[in-house]
Phi, psi and omega in degrees: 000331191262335158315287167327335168288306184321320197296298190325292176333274179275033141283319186291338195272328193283338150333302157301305188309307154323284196313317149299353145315298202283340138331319221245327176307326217250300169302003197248319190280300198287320193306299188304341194245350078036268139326275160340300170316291180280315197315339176253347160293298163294329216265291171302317162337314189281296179286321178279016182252347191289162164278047190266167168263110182233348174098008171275355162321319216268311156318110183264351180259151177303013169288324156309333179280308170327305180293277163358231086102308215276274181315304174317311172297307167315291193276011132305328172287326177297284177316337155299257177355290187306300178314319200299326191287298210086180146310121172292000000 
């Protein structure tokens, strides 16, 4: 009988422990497509925010920051798509 418990026991525990895998697994999944979204928004923000002379100085209307927001957003989706497909 204390064997059968014992089994019983760490059946159950490897049970919980999947289930907290696939938990934790799932939050991991979301962080990355997340990521995937903002990482080419910061990633330009960071180079067109630097003090270099790139010639958006000159600009007084918000189209330039858009269009920036506008590709960031476009190659985040592209990367979501990709992530999204998975391993072939």
């Amino acid at each position: 009988d204390a064997k059968n418990a014992l089994d019983y026991v760490v059946a159950r525990q490897a049970e919980e422990q999947a289930r907290v895998s696939a938990r934790i697994e799932m939050s991991s999944h979301r962080l990355n497509l997340l990521i995937a979204y903002f990482f080419p928004i910061a990633t330009l923000s960071a180079i067109f925010g630097s003090n270099f002379q790139h010639g958006y100085e000159q600009y007084q209307t918000p189209w330039p920051f858009w269009i920036m927001v506008s590709m960031g957003l476009a190659l985040g989706f592209v990367i979501h798509i990709f992530l999204k497909r998975g391993p072939r």
